[in-house]
N, C-alpha and C positions, 0 to 999 in steps of 0.2 A: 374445386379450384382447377382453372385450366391450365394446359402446359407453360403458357409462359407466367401465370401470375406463380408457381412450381420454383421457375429459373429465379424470380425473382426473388423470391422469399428465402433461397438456396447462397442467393450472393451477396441478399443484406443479412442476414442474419448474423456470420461472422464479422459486420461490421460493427452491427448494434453491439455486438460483446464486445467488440474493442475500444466500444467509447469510454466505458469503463468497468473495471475489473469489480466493481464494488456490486453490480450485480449478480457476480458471479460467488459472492461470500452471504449470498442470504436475499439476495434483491435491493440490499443497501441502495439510497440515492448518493449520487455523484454530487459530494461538495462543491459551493460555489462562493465566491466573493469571501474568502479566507484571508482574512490577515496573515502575517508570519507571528506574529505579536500572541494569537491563539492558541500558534504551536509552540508556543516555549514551554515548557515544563517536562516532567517525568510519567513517559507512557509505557505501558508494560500489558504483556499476551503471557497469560499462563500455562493458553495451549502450548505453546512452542517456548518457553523459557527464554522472552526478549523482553528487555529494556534499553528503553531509549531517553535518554537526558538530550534534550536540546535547550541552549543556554541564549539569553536575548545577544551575544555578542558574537552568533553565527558559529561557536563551536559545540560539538557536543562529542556524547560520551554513548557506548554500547553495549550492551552484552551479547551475546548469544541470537545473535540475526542469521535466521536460515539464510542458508546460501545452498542446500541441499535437503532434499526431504525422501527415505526412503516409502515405497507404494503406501504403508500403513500411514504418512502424517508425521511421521517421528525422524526429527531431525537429525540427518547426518554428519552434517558440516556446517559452521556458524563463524560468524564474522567478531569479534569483539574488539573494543579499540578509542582511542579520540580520535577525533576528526571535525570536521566541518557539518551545515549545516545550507540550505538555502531554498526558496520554492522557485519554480519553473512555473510558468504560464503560456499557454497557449490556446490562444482565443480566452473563452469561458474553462477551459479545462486546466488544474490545476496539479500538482506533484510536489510531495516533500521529496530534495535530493539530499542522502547522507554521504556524505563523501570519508572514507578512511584510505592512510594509503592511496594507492591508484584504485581503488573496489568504489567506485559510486551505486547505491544503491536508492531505485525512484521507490515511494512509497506514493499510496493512493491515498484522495481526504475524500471519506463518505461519512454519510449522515444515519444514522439510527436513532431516532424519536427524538431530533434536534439534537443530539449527542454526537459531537465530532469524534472520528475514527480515522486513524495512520496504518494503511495495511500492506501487505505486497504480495503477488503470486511467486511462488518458489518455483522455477522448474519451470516446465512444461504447463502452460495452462491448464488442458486437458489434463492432467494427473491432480487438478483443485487443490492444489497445496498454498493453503492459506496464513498469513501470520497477522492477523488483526489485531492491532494496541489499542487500548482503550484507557480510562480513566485515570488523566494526566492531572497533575498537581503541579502548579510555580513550583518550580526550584529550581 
């Protein structure tokens, strides 16, 4: 590889990660053309002791959402509460926002063997502190 194809791969690469973070939790694909209607129900990460209730009427309910992760993965500080509920769109790329309080918090929608996933990086990307929710149920 010559110096400039070097530069190049040097100044996309932190892009390509920032299209989306779902790569960065296993190689997950980046959801696409997501209803909100999808995301209604009760999602829950046992790594990180989070549940998330989002209700079809925009409000929802929380437990235990990192908002801190000390080095080892293990949550130091968490968010719990009601609140709000809504997705963000821009262009093709999509975002559950939970909003409690003034604390907005964007979660990612990726896909694992057509299985939709609600996740977020905690912290510092580079410190890969993950909270992926998985296997939601209506309610």
């Amino acid at each position: 590889m010559n110096g400039r194809a070097w530069k190049w791969a040097l100044i996309s690469a932190p892009m390509a990660l920032s299209v989306s973070a779902c790569i960065g939790w296993g190689g997950y694909r980046q959801a696409q053309n997501v209803r909100a209607s999808r995301l209604v129900g009760t999602w829950r990460a046992q790594d990180c002791d989070t549940t998330l209730t989002l209700r079809p009427d925009g409000s929802a309910s929380a437990a235990g959402i990192p908002t801190d992760m000390d080095l080892h993965g293990k949550t130091v500080d968490s968010l719990s509460g009601d609140g709000t509920w809504d997705m963000y769109e821009s262009g093709a790329e999509q975002e559950l926002d939970v909003t409690m309080g003034n604390e907005e918090t964007p979660f990612n929608l990726c896909l694992d063997k057509g299985h939709l996933m609600v996740g977020l990086t905690v912290g510092d990307p580079d410190d890969m502190n993950w909270c992926v929710l998985t296997g939601h149920s209506a309610g």
